[in-house]
Backbone as JSON Lines, residues from 0, in Angstrom:
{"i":0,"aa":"X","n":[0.84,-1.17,0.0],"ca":[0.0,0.0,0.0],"c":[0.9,1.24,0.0]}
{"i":1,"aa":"X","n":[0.51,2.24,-0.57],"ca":[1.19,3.63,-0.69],"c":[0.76,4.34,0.38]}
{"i":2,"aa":"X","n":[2.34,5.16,0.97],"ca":[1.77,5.41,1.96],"c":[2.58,7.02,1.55]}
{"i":3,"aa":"X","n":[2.16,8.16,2.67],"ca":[2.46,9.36,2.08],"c":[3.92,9.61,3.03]}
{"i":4,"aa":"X","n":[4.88,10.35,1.9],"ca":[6.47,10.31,2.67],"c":[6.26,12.4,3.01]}
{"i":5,"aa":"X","n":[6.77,12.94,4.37],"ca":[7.15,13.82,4.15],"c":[7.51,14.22,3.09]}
{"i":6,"aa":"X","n":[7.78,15.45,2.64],"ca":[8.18,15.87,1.63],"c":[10.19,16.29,2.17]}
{"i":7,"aa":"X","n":[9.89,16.78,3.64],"ca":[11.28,16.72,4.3],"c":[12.13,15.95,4.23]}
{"i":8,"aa":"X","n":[11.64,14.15,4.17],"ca":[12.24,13.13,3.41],"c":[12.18,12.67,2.3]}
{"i":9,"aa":"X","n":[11.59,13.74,1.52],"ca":[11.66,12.86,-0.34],"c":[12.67,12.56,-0.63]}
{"i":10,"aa":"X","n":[13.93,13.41,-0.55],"ca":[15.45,12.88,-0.68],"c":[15.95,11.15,-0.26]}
{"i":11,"aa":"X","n":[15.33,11.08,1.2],"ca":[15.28,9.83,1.01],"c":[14.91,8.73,0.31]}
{"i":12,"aa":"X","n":[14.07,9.08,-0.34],"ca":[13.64,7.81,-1.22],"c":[14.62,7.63,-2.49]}
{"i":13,"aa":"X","n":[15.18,8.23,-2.69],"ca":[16.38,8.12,-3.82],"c":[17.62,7.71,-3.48]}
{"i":14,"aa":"X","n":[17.77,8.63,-2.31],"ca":[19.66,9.0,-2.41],"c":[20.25,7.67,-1.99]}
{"i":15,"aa":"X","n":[19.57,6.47,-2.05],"ca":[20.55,5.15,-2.27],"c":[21.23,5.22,-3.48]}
{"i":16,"aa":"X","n":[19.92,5.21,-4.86],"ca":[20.78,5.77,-6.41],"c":[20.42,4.6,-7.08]}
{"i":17,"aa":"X","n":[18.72,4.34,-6.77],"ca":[18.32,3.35,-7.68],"c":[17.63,3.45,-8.79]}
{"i":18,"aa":"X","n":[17.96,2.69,-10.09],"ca":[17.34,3.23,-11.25],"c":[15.98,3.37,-10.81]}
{"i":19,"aa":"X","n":[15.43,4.23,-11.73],"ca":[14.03,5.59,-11.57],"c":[13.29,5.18,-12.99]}
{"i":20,"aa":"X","n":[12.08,4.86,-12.91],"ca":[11.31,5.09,-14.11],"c":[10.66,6.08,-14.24]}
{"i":21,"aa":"X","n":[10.92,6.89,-15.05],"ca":[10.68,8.55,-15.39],"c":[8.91,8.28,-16.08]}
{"i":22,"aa":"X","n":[8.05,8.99,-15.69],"ca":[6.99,8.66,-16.52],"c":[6.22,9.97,-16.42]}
{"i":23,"aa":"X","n":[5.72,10.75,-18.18],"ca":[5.15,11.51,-18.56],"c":[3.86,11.59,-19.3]}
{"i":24,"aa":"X","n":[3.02,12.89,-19.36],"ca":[2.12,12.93,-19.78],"c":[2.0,14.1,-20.29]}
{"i":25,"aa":"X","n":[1.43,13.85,-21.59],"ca":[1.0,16.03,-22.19],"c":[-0.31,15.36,-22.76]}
{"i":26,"aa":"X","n":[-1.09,15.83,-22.47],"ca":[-2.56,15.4,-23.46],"c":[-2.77,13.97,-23.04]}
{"i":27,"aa":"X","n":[-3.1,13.26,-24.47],"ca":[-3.5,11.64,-24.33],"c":[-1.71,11.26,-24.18]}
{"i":28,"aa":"X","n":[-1.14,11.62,-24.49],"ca":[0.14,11.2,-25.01],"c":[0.73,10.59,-23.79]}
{"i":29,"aa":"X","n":[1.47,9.3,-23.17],"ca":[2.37,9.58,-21.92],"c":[3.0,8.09,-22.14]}
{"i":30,"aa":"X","n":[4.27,8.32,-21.6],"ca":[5.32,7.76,-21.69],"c":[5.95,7.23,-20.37]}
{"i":31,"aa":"X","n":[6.8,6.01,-20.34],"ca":[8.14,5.67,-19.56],"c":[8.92,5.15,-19.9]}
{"i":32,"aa":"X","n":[10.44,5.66,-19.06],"ca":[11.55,5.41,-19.63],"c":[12.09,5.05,-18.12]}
{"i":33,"aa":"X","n":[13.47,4.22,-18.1],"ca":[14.14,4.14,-16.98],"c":[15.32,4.48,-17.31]}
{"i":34,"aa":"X","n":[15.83,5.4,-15.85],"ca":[17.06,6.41,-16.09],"c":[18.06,5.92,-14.81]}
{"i":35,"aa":"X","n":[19.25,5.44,-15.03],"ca":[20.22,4.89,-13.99],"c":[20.71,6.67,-13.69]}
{"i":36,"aa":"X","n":[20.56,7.79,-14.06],"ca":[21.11,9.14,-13.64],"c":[20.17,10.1,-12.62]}
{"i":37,"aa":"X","n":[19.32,9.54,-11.77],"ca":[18.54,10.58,-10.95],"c":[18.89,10.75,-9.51]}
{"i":38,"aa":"X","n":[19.01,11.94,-9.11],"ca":[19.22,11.86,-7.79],"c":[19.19,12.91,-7.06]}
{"i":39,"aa":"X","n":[19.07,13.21,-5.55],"ca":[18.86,14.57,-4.6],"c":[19.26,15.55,-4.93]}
{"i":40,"aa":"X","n":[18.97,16.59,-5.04],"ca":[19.64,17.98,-4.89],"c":[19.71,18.34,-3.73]}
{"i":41,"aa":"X","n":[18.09,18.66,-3.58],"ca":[18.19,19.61,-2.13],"c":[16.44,19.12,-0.74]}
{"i":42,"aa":"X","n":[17.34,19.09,-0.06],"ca":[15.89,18.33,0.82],"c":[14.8,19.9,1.07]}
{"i":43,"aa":"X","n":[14.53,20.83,1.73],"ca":[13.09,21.22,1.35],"c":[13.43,22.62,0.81]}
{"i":44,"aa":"X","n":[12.69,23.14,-0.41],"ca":[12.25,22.24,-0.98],"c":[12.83,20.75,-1.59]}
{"i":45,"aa":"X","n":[12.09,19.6,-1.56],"ca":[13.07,18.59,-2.6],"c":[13.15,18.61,-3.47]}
{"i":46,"aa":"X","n":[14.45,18.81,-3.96],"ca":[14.91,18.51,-5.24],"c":[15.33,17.51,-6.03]}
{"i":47,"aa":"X","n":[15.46,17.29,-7.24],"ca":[16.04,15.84,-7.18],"c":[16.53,16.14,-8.66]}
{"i":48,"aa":"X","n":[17.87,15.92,-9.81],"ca":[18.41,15.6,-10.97],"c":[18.24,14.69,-11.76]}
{"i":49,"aa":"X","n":[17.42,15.03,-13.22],"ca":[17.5,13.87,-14.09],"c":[18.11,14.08,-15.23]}
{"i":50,"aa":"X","n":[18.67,13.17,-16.11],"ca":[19.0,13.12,-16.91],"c":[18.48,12.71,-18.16]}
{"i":51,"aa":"X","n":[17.62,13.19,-19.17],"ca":[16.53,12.97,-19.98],"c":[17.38,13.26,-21.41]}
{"i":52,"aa":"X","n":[18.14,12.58,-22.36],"ca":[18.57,12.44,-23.6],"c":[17.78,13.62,-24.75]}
{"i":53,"aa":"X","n":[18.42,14.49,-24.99],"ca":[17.42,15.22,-26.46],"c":[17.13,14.45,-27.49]}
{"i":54,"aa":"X","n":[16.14,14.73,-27.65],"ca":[15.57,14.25,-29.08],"c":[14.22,12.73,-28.61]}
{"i":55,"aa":"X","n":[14.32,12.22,-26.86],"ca":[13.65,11.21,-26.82],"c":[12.32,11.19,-26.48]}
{"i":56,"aa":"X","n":[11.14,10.77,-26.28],"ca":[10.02,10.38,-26.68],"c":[9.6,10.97,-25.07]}
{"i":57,"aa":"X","n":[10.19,10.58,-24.0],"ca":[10.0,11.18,-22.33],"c":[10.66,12.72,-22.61]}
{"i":58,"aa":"X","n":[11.62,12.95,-23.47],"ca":[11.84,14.3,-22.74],"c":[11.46,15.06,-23.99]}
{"i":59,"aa":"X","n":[10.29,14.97,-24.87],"ca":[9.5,15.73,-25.49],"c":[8.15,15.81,-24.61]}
{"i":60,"aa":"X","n":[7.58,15.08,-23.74],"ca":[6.66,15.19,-22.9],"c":[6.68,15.59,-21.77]}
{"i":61,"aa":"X","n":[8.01,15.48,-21.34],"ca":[8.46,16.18,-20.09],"c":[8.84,17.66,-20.48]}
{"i":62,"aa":"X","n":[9.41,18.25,-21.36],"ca":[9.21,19.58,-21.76],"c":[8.0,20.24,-21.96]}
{"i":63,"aa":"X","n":[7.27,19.36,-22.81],"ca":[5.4,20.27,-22.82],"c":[4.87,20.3,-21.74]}
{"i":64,"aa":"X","n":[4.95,19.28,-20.65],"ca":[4.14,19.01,-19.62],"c":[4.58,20.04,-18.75]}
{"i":65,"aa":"X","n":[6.02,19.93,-18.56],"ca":[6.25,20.71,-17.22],"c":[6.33,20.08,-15.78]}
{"i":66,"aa":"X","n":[6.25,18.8,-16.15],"ca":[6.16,18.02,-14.74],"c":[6.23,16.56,-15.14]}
{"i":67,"aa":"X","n":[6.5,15.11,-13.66],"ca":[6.79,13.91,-14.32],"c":[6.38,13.34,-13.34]}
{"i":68,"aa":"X","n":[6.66,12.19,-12.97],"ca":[6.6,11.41,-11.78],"c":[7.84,10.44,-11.85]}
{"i":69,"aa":"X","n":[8.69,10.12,-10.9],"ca":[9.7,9.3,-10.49],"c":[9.32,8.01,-9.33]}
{"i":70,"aa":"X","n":[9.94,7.06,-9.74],"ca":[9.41,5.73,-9.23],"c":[10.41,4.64,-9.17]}
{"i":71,"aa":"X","n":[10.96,4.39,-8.12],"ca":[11.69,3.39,-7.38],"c":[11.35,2.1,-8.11]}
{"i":72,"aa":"X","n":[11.43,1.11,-9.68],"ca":[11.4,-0.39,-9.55],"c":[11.8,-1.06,-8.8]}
{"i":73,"aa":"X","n":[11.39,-2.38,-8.41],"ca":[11.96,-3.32,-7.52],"c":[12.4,-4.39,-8.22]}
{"i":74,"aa":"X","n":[12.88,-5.53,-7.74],"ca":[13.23,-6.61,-8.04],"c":[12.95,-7.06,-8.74]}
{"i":75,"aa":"X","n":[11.05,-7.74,-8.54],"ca":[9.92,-7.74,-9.72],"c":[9.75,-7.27,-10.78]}
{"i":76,"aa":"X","n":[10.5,-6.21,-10.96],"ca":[10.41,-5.75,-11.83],"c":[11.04,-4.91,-13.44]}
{"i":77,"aa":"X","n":[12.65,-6.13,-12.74],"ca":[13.64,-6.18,-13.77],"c":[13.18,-5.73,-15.01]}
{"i":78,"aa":"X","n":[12.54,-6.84,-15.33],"ca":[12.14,-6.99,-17.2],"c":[11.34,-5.97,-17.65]}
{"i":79,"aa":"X","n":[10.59,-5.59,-16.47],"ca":[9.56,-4.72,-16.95],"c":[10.66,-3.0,-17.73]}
{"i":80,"aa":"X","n":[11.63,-2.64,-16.26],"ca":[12.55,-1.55,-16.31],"c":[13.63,-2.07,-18.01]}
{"i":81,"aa":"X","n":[14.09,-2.92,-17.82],"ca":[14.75,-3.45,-19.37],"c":[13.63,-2.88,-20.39]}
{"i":82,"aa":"X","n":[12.77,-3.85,-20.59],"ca":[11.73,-3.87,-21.44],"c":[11.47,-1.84,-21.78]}
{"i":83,"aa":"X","n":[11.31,-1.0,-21.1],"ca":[10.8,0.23,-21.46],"c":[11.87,1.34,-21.16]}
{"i":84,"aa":"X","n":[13.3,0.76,-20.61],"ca":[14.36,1.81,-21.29],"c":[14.79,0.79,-22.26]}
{"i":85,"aa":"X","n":[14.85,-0.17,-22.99],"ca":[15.06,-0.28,-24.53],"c":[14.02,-0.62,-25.5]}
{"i":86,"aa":"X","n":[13.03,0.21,-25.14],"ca":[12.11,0.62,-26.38],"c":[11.72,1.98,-26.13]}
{"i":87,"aa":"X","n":[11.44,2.25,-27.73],"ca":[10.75,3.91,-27.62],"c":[9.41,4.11,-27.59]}
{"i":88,"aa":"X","n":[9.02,5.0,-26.54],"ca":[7.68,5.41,-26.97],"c":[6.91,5.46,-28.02]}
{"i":89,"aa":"X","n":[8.11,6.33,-29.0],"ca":[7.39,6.58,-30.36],"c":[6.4,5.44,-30.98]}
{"i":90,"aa":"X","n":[7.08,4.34,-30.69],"ca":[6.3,2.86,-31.35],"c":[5.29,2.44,-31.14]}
{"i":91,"aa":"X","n":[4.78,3.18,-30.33],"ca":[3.13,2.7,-29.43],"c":[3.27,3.54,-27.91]}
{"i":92,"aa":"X","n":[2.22,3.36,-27.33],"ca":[2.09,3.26,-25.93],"c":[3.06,2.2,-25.36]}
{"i":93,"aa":"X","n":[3.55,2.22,-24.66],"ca":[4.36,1.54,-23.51],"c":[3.54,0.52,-22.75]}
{"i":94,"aa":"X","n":[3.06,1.55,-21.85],"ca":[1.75,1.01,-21.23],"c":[0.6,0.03,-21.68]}
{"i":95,"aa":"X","n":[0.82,0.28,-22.7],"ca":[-0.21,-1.16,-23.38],"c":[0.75,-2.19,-23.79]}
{"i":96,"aa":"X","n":[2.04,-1.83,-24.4],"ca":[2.51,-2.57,-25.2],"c":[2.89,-4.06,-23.82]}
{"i":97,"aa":"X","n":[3.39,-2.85,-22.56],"ca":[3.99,-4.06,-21.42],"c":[3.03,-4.17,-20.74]}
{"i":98,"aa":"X","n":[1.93,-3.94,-20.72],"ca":[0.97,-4.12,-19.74],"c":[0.98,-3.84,-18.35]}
{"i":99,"aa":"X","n":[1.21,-2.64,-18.31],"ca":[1.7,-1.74,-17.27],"c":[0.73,-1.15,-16.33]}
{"i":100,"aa":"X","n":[0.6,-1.38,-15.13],"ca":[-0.69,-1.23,-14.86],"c":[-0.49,0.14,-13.89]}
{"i":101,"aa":"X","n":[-1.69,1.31,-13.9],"ca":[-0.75,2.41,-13.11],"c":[-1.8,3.23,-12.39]}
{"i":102,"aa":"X","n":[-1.78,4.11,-11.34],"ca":[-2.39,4.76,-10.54],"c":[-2.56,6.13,-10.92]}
{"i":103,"aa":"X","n":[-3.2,7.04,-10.45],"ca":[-3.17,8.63,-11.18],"c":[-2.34,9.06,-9.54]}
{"i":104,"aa":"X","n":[-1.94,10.05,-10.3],"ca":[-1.49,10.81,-8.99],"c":[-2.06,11.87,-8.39]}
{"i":105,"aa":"X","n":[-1.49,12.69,-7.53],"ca":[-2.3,13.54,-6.84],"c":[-2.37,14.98,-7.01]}
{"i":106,"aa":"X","n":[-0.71,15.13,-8.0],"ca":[-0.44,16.95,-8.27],"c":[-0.2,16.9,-9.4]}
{"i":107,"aa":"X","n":[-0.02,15.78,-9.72],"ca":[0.58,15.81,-11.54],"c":[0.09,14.72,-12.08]}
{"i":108,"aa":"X","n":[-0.01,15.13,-13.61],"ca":[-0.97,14.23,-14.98],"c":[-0.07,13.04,-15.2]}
{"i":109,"aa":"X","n":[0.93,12.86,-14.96],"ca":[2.08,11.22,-15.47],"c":[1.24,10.4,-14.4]}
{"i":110,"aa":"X","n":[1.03,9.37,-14.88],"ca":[1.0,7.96,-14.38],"c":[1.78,7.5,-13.32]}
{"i":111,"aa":"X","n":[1.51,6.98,-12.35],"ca":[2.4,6.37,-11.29],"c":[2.15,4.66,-11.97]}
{"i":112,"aa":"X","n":[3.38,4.02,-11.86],"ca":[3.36,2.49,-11.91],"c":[2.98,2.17,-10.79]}
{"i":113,"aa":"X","n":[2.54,0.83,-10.54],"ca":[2.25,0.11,-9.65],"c":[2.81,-0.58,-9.54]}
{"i":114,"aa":"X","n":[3.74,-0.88,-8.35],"ca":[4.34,-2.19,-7.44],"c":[5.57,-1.75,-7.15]}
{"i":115,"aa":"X","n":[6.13,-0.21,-7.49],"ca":[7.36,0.59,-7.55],"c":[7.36,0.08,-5.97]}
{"i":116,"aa":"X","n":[8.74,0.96,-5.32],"ca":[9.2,1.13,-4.37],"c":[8.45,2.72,-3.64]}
{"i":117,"aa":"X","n":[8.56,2.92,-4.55],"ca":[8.14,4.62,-4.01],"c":[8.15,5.44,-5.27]}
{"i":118,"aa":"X","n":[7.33,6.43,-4.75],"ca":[6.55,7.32,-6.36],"c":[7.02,9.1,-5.91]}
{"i":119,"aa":"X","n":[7.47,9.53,-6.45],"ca":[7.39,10.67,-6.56],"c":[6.72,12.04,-7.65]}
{"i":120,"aa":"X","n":[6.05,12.73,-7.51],"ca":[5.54,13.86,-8.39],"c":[6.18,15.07,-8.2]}
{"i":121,"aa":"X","n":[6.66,15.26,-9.46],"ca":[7.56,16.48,-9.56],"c":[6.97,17.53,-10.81]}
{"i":122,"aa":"X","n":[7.55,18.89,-10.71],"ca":[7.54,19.89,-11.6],"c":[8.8,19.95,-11.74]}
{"i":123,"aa":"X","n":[8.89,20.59,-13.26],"ca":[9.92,21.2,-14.0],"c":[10.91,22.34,-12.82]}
{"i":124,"aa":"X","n":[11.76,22.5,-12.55],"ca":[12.16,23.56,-12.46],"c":[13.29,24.34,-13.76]}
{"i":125,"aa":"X","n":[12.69,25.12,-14.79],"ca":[13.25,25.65,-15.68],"c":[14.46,26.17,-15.69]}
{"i":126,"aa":"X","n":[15.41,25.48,-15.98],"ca":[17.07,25.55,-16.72],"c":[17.72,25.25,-17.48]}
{"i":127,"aa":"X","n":[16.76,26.29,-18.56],"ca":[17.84,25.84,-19.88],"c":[18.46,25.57,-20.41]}
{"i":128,"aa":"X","n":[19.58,26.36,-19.66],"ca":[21.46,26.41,-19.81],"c":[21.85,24.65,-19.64]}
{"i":129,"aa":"X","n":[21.6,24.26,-18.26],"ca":[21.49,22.87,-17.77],"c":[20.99,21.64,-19.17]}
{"i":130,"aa":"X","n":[19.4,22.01,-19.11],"ca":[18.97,21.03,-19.68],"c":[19.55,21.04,-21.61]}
{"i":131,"aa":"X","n":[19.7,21.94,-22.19],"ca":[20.56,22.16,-23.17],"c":[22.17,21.75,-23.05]}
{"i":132,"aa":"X","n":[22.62,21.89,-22.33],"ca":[24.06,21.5,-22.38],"c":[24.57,20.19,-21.94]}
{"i":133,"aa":"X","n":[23.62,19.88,-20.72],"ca":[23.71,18.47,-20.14],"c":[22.42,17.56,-20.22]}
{"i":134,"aa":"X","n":[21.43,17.84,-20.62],"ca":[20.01,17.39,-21.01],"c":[20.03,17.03,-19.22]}
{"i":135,"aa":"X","n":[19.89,17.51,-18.26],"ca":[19.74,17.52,-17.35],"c":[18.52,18.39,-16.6]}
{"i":136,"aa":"X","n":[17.5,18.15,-15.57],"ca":[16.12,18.6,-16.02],"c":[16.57,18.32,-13.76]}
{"i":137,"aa":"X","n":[16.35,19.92,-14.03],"ca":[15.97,20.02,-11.88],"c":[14.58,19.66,-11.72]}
{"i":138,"aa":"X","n":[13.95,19.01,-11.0],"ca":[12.73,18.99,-10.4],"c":[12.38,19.01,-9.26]}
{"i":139,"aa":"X","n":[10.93,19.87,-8.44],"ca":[10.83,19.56,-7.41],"c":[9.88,18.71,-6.87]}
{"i":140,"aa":"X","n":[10.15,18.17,-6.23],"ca":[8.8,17.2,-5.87],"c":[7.77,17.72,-4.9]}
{"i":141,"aa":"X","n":[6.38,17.74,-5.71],"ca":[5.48,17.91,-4.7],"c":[4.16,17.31,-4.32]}
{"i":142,"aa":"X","n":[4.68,15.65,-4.24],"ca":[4.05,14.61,-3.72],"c":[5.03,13.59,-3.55]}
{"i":143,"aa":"X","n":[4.92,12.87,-2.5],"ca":[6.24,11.69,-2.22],"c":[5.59,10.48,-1.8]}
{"i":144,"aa":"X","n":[5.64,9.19,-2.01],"ca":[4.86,7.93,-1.21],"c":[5.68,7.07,-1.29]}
{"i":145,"aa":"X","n":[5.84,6.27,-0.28],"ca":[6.55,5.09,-0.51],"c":[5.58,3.72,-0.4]}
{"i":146,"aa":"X","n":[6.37,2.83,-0.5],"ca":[5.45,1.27,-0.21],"c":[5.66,1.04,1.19]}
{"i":147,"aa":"X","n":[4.3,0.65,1.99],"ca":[4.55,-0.03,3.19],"c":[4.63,-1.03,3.64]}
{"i":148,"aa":"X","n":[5.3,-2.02,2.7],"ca":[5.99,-3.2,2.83],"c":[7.66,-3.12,3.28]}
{"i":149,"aa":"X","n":[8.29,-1.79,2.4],"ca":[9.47,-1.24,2.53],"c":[9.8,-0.29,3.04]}
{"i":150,"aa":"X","n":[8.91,0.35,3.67],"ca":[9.38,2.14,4.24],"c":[8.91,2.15,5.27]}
{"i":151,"aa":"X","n":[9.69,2.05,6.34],"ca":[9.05,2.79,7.93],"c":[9.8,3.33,8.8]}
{"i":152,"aa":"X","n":[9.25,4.27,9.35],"ca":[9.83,5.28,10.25],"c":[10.96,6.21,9.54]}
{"i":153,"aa":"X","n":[10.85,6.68,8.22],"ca":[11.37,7.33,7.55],"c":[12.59,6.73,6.95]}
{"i":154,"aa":"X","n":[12.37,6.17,7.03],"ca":[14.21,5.09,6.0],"c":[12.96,3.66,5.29]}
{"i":155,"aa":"X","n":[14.42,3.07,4.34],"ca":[13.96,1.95,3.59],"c":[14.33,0.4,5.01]}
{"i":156,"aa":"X","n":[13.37,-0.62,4.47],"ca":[13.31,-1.58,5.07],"c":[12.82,-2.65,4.46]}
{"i":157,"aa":"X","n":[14.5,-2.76,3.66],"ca":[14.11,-3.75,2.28],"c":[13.95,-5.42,3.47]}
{"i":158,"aa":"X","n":[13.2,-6.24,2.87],"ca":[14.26,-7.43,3.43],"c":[14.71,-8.54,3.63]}
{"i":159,"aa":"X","n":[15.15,-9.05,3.69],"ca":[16.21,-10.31,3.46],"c":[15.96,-11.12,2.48]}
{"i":160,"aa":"X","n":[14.97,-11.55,2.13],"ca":[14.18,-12.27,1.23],"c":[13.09,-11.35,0.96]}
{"i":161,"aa":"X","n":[12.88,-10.9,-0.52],"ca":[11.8,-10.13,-1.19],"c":[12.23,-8.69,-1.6]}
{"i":162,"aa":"X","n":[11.3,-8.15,-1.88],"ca":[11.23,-7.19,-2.95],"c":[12.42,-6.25,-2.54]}
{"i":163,"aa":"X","n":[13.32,-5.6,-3.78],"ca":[14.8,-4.58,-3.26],"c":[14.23,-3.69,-4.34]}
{"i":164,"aa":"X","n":[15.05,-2.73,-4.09],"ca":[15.32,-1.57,-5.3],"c":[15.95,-2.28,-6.03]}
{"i":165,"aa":"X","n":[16.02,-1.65,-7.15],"ca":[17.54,-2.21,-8.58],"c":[18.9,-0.99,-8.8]}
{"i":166,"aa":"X","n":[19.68,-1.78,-9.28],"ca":[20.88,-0.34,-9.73],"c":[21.46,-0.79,-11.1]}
{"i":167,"aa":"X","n":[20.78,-0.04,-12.21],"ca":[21.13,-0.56,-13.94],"c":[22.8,-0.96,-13.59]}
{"i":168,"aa":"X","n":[23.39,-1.7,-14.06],"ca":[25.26,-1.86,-14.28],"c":[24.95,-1.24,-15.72]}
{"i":169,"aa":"X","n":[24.9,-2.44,-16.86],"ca":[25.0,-2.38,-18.36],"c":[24.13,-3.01,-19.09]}
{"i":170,"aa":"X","n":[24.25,-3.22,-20.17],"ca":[22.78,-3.65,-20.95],"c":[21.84,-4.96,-20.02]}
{"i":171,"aa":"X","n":[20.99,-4.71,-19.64],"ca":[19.92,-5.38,-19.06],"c":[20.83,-6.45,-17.78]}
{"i":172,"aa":"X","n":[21.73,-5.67,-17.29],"ca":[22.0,-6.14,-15.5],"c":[22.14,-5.36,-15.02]}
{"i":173,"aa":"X","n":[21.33,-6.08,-13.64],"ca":[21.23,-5.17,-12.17],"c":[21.31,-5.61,-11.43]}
{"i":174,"aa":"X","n":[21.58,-4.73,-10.11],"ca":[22.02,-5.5,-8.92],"c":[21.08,-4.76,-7.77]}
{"i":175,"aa":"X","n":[20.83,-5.84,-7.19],"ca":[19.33,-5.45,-6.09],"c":[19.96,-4.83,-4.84]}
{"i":176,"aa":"X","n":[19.33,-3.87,-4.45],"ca":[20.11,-3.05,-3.04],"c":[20.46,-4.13,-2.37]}
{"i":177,"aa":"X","n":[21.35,-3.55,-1.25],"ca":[22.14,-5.03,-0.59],"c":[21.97,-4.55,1.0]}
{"i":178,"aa":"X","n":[22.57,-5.16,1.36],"ca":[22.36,-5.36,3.02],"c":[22.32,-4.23,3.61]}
{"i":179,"aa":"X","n":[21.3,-4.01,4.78],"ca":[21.26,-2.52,5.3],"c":[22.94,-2.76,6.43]}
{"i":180,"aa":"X","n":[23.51,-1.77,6.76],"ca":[24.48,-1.37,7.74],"c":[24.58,-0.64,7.94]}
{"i":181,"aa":"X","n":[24.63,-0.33,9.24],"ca":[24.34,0.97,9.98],"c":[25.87,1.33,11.14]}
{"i":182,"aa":"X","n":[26.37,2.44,11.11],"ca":[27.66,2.49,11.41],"c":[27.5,2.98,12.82]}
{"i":183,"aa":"X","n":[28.82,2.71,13.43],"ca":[28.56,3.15,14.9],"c":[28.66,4.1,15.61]}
């Protein structure tokens, strides 16, 4: 079940540095892609860095829109994250093509997946210079949820057996978050 994260901790739900499925909407039109480059800027407001390629099918919808949603895959959901960062939108819907099943959100028009780790809704924050030179796109988030199978008391609580975050390596391998340790 989704449960609602401070916004004081949205940073947390990332700054492990697990691939993110970026997912947009302008009109009927909406898209996902998975990006091994997202991560914190600044905790409140939260911020968070993506990295969105020119010329691709998410960051023509993420420019009209003005806003996206970010989403923690898990374990489960290897093939699915493979499967829709190596295909393009352009070719169809996504969402139909993988049978993607998804939630609306609460501040913004992108699609939340279902069975993520945690969902975030973000706006654009406009930087040209940035997103032109490094196709790099600031956002702030202003909705945060995590799963309450994995999130309590403000940190992750992957465990031992069952569902992890992922971290892309190279073409279609990943490696599932690993053991919590906590220092003394």
């Amino acid at each position: 079940m989704r449960i609602d994260v401070p916004l004081r901790h949205a940073h947390r739900l990332l700054n492990h540095g697990p691939t993110t499925l970026v997912t947009t909407r302008h009109g009927p039109r909406r898209n996902v892609m998975a990006a091994a480059w997202v991560m914190p800027l600044d905790f409140e407001p939260p911020r968070f860095a993506a990295v969105v390629a020119a010329g691709t099918f998410t960051r023509e919808l993420l420019e009209a829109a003005g806003e996206c949603a970010l989403q923690a895959p898990t374990t489960a959901q290897v093939g699915l994250t493979y499967a829709v960062g190596s295909n393009s939108g352009r070719d169809g819907d996504k969402f139909e093509r993988f049978g993607i099943a998804t939630e609306a959100g609460a501040k913004v028009a992108a699609p939340l997946v279902t069975g993520c780790a945690c969902w975030l809704e973000c706006r654009v924050l406009p930087e040209p210079a940035l997103q032109s030179a490094h196709d790099l796109f600031v956002l702030e988030c202003v909705a945060a949820w995590a799963d309450d199978e994995l999130w309590a008391a403000g940190e992750w609580r992957f465990p031992a057996a069952g569902r992890r975050t992922i971290h892309h390596s190279k073409g279609g391998v990943f490696f599932a978050t690993g053991e919590r340790i906590a220092a003394r």
